[in-house]
C-alpha atoms as one frame of an Amber mdcrd trajectory, in Angstrom:
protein
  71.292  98.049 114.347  67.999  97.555 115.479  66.718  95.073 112.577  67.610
  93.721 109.067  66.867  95.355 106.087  67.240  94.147 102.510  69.216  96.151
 100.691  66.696  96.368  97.787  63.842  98.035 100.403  66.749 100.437 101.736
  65.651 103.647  99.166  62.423 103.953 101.376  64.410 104.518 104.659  64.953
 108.045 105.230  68.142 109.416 104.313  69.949 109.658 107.127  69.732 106.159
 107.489  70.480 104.341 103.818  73.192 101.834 103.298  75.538 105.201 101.279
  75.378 107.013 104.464  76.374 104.730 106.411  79.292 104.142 104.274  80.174
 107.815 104.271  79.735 108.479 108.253  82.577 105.673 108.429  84.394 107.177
 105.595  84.327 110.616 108.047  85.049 108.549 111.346  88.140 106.556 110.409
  90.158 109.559 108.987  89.666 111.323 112.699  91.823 109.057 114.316  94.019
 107.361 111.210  95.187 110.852 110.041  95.842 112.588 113.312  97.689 109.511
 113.948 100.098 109.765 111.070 100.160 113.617 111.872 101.675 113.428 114.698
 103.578 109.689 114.246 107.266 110.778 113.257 107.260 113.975 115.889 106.117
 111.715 118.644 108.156 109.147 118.163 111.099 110.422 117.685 110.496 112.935
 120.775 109.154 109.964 122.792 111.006 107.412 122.209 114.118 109.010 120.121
 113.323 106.120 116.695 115.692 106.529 113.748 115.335 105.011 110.353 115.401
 101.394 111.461 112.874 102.134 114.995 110.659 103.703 112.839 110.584 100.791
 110.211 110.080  98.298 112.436 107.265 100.539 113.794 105.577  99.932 110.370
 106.448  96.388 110.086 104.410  95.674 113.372 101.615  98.261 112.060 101.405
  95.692 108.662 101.291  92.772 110.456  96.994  92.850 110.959  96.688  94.076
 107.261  99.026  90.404 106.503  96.591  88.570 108.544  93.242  90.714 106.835
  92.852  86.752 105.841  91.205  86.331 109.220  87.873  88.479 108.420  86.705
  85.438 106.489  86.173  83.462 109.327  85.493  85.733 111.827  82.262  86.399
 109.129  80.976  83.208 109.741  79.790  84.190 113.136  79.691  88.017 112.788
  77.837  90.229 110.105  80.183  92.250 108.007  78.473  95.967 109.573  78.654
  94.792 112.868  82.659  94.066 112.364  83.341  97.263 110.658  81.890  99.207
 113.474  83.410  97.196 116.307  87.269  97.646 114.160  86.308 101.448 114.085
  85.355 101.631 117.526  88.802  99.910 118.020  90.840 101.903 116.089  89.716
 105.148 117.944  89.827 103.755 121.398  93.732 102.711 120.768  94.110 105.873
 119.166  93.178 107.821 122.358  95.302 106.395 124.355  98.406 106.128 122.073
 100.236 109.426 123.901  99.876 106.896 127.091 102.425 104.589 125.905 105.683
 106.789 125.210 108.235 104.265 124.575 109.447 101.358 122.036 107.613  98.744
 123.444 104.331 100.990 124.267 104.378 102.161 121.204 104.605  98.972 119.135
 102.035  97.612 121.198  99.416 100.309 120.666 100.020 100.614 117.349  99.318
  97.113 116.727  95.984  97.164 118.507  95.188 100.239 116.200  96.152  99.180
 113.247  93.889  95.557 114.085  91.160  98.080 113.701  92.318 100.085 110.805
  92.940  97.189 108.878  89.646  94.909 109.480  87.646  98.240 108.883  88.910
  98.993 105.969  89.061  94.464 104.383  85.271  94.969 105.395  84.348  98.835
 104.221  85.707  97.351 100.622  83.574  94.622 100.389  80.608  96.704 101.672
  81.252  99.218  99.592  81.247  96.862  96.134  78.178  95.235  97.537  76.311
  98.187  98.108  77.011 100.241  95.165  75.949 100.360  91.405  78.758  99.342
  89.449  77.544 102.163  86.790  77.845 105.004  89.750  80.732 103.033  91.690
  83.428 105.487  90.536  81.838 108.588  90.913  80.344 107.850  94.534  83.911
 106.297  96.039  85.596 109.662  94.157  82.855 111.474  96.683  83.686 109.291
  99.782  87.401 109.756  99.186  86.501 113.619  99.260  84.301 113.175 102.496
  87.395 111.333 103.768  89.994 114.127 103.029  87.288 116.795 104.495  87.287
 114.781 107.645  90.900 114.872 108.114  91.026 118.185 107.205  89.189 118.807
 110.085  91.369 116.959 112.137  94.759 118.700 110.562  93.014 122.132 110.534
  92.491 122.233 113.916  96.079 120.475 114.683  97.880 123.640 113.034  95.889
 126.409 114.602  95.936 125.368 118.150  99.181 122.972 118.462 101.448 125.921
 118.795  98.780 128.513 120.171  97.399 126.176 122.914 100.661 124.870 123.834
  98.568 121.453 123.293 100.227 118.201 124.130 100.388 114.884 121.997  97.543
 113.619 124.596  95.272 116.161 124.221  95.018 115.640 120.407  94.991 111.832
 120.550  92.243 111.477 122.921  89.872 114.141 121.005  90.233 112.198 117.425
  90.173 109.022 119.014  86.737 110.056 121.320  85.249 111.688 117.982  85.577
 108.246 116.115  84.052 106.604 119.209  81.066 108.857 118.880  80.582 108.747
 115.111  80.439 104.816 115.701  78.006 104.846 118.136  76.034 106.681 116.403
  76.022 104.346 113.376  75.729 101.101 115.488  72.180 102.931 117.220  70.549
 105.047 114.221  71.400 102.422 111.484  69.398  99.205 110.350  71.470  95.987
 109.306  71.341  96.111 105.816  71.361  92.775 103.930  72.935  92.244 100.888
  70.913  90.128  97.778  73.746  88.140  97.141  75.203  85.949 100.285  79.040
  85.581 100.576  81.313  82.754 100.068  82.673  82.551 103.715  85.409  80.878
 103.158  89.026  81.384 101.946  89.112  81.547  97.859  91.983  82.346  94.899
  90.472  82.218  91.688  93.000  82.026  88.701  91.126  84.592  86.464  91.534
  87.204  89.424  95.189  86.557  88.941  95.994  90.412  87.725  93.934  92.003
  90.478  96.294  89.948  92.892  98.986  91.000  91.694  98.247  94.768  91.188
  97.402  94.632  94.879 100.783  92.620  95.675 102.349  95.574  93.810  99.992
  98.614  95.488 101.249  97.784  99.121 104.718  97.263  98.430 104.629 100.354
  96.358 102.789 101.987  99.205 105.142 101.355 102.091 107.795 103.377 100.707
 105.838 106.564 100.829 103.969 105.905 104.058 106.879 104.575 105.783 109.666
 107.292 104.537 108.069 110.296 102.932 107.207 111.801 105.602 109.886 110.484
 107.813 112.224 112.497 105.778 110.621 115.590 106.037 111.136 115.595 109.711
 114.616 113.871 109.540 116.341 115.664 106.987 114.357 119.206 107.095 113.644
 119.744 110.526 109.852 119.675 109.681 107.468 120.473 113.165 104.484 119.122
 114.252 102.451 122.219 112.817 104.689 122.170 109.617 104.286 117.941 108.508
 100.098 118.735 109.716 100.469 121.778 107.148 101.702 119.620 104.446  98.998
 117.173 105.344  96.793 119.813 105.022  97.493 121.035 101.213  97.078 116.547
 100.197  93.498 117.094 101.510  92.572 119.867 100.003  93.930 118.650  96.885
  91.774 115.464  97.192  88.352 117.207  98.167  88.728 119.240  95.333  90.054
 116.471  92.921  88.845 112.929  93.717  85.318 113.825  92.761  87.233 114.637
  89.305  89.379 111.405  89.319  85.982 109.340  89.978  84.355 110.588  86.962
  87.544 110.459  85.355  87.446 106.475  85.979  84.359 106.263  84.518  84.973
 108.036  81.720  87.951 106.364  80.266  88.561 103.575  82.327  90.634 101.745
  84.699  93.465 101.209  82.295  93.714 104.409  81.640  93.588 105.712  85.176
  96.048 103.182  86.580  98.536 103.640  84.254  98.566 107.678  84.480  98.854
 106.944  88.407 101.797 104.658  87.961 103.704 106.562  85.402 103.353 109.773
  87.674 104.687 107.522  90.676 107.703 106.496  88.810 108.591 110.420  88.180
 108.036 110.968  91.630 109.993 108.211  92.976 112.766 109.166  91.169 112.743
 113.000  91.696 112.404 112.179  95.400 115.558 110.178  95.010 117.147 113.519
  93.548 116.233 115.286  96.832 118.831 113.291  98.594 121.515 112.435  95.507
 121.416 116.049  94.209 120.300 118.082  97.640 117.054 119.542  95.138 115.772
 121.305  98.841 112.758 121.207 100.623 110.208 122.852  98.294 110.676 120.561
  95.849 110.424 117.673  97.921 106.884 119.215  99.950 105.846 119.694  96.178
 106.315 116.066  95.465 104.649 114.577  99.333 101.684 116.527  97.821 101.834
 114.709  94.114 102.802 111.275  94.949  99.933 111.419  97.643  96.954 112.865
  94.686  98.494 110.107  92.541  97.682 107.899  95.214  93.926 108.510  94.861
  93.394 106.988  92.052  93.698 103.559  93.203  89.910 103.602  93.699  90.181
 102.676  89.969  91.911  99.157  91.503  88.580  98.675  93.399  86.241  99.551
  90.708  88.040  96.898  88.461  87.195  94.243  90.403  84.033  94.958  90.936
  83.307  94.346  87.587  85.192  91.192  87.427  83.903  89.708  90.667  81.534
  86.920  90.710  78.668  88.933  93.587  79.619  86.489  96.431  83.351  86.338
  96.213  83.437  90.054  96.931  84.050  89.537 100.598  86.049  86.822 100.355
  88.064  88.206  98.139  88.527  91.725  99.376  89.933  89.792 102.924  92.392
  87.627 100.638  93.738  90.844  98.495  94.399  92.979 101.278  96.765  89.747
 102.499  98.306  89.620  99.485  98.572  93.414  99.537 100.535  93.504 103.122
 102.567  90.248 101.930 105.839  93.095 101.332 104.526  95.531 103.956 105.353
  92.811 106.745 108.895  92.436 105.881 109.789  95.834 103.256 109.747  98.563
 106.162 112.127  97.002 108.402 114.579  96.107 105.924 114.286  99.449 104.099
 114.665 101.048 107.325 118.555  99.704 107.066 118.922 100.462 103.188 117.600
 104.084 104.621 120.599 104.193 107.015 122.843 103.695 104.140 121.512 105.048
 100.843 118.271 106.903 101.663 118.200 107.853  97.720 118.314 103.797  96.616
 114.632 103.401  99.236 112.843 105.965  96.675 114.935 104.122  93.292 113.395
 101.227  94.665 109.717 102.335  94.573 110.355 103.872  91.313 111.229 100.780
  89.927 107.892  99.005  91.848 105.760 101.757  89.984 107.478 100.465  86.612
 106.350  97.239  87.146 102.730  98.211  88.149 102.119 100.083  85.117 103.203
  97.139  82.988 100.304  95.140  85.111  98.124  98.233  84.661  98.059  97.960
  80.862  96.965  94.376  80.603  93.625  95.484  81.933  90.658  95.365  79.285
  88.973  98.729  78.156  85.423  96.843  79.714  86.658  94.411  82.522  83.854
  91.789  83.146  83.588  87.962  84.249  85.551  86.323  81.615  87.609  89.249
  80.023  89.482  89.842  83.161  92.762  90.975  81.258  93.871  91.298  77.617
  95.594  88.223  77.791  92.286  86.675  77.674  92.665  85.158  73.960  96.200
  83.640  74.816  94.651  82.027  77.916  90.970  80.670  76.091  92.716  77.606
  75.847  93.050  77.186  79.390  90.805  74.615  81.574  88.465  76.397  83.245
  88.034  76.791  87.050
């Protein structure tokens, strides 16, 4: 980042160098280490280190902790510019991810994953608010359904080349660690060197805000990471647990989510724009709560393992469309509480991820089918959220309760 460059003057840089490529050379980098990461988690621990239910939810609860304390970005802002502390958390996440394989035991592990996820976390608090800065709100939708596809390509990469060489190269959980994690590295050096710093027209509140008539975005988000634990913490845990799935088998599953995504979040982003974010959360949420209960079946009725690989891939396409979450606050957001903000809702959306995954990882010991009733029921209640949304969210028709609440004092 060689000098500053208002955002309005950023259309006569060359291509290669404009704010959305930026944005989508760190939507390709983070995937390279995040998702070989989570490829290889469950395998590696439980080889390494021999988790069960309850090791591997505590895991989580550690990894959650940084995404609880996302509150932090606003005053670490005050002295740092947002690009400069979304490249140093990349460059972060990939150096802990290349080393992970270094650490094979409880206390390794924990530790390394919580330097990781530090990165993961303050990436993505700042790539959000970027990303609503820099974008058109009238092209939002389609262009963050194209940088989830970029996303999915990237880890495609990273799975693709996990399935045909794991096996065939005899290659060990080092080997595939330090490439993703050295390939983030590079991608972020190259942004920090080729890229301006681009300046936004509106400056940020840098300091810690909760506005009342955000109240439904908060708690959709309170909802969305509770919601989300469940699947990231024991969907895939149970493929390996309870079907015997293999490195080279969990990466293959991985594999069919990302194809699914390239060739569908484009769709989903028009689809946003096209009939709203009412409309797309509530399709999400109601396909989540047939999930969640289906996976429940798995265990209560034995349903087998094609039916539950069927459902990994579903509940994680549903899962896409949560970009609709971002786009409706964009349109709510007052310009310079979008940073702010996006640092105080991922808090609030790692408020249950701190404490659900270790005390689900007991309930799993017990009843694994009650964990996935659970969700199910989280779902219900975030499609009852969903619905309040307006047809046309905008600064002072935040939710359909608006009427009802006109006779409120205002902030």
């Amino acid at each position: 980042m060689t000098r500053s460059v208002p955002l309005s003057d950023a259309r006569s840089l060359p291509l290669w160098r404009r704010p959305v490529t930026l944005l989508f050379l760190m939507a390709v980098a983070m995937p390279l280490s995040f998702a070989t990461w989570s490829a290889l988690l469950n395998n590696f621990v439980i080889e390494a280190a021999e988790f069960d239910g309850s090791d591997i939810g505590w895991l989580h609860t550690v990894r959650e902790i940084p995404g609880f304390l996302a509150i932090g970005v606003i005053a670490i802002i005050v002295f740092l510019h947002e690009q400069t502390l979304a490249l140093l958390s990349l460059a972060l996440l990939g150096a802990a991810t290349a080393v992970t394989a270094w650490f094979p035991s409880l206390g390794g592990i924990l530790t390394i994953t919580m330097l990781s996820s530090i990165g993961f976390h303050y990436y993505e608090t700042v790539n959000q608010s970027l990303t609503l800065q820099w974008l058109p709100k009238d092209r939002a939708p389609q262009i963050l359904g194209w940088m989830v596809a970029a996303a999915s390509a990237s880890a495609l990469v990273a799975y693709g080349a996990i399935v045909m060489t794991w096996e065939s190269l005899d290659l060990s959980y080092n080997t595939v660690y330090m490439a993703s994690g050295g390939l983030t590295l590079v991608i972020t050096l190259y942004c920090a060197l080729a890229m301006p710093r681009f300046e936004a027209p509106e400056p940020q509140v840098k300091r810690f805000i909760l506005r009342r008539r955000y109240w439904l975005y908060y708690a959709l988000q309170f909802m969305s990471g509770a919601r989300r634990q469940i699947f990231v913490v024991f969907a895939g845990f149970m493929m390996v647990e309870r079907f015997g799935f293999e490195v080279h088998e969990v990466t293959g599953l991985m594999l069919v989510n990302l194809v699914a995504n390239i060739l569908f979040a484009p769709l989903m982003g028009r689809a946003v724009h096209r009939f709203g974010e009412r409309n797309a959360l509530a399709f999400e949420y109601a396909g989540l709560i047939f999930v969640f209960l289906a996976y429940g079946g798995v265990y209560w009725f034995g349903w087998g393992v094609a039916l539950a690989a069927a459902l990994y891939v579903l509940d994680h396409l549903f899962f896409a469309l949560a970009l609709a979450l971002k786009t409706y606050f964009q349109k709510i957001a007052a310009p310079g509480d979008i940073a702010p903000t996006a640092a105080v809702a991922f808090t609030i959306n790692h408020i249950a991820a701190v404490f659900l995954p270790a005390l689900l990882g007991y309930l799993w010991l017990q009843a694994p089918d009650a964990v996935f009733a659970l969700a199910a029921g989280m779902a219900g209640v975030s499609l009852a959220l969903a619905l309040l949304i307006p047809r046309h969210p905008a600064p002072g028709h935040e939710t359909r309760l608006q009427p009802l609440l006109a006779a409120a004092p205002a902030e």
